[in-house]
N, C-alpha and C positions, 0 to 999 in steps of 0.2 A: 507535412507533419514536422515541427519540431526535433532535434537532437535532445535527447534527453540524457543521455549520459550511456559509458558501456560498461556492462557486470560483464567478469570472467567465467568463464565456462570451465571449471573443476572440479573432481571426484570429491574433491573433501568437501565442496558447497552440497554438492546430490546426497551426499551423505548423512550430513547433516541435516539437512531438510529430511532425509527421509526416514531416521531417528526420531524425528519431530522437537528438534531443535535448530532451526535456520540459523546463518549464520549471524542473522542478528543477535540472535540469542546465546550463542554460544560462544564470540568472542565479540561482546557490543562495542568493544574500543576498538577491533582490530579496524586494517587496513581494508579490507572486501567489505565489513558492513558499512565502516564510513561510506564506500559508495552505493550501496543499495539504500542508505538513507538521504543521499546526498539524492537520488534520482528519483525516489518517492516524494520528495520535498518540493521535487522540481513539477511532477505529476499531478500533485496536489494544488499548487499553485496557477501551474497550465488549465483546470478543473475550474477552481475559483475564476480566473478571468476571464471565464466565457460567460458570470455572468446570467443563469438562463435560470428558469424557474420553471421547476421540474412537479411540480409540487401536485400538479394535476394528473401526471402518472401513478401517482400512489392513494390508496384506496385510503375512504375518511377513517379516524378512528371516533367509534361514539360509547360516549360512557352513559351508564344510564345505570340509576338505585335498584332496577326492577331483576339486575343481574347477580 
């Protein structure tokens, strides 16, 4: 697996989240969310270049007038 980057382990991030305000949201400039975005960016990315077509795990959606 990939390095993806390291978030900090602090009272004020658990807090935060557990307010139901994470730190992205509660200081979106700071320094900790730059990295929780920087490593979501990174996961995301890791995600796309595999690439794989998923599309058969997920149930069809049908629309129909008679609903």
């Amino acid at each position: 697996m990939d390095y993806l980057g390291a978030l900090p382990l602090a009272m004020h991030i658990r807090l935060q989240a557990d307010s139901g305000k994470p730190t992205v949201v509660s200081d979106p400039d700071g320094e900790v969310a730059g990295l929780y975005k920087a490593v979501a960016r990174k996961v995301a990315l890791a995600i796309a270049a595999k690439n794989k077509d998923f599309s058969s795990k997920f149930p069809s959606i049908k629309i129909s007038k008679e609903t």
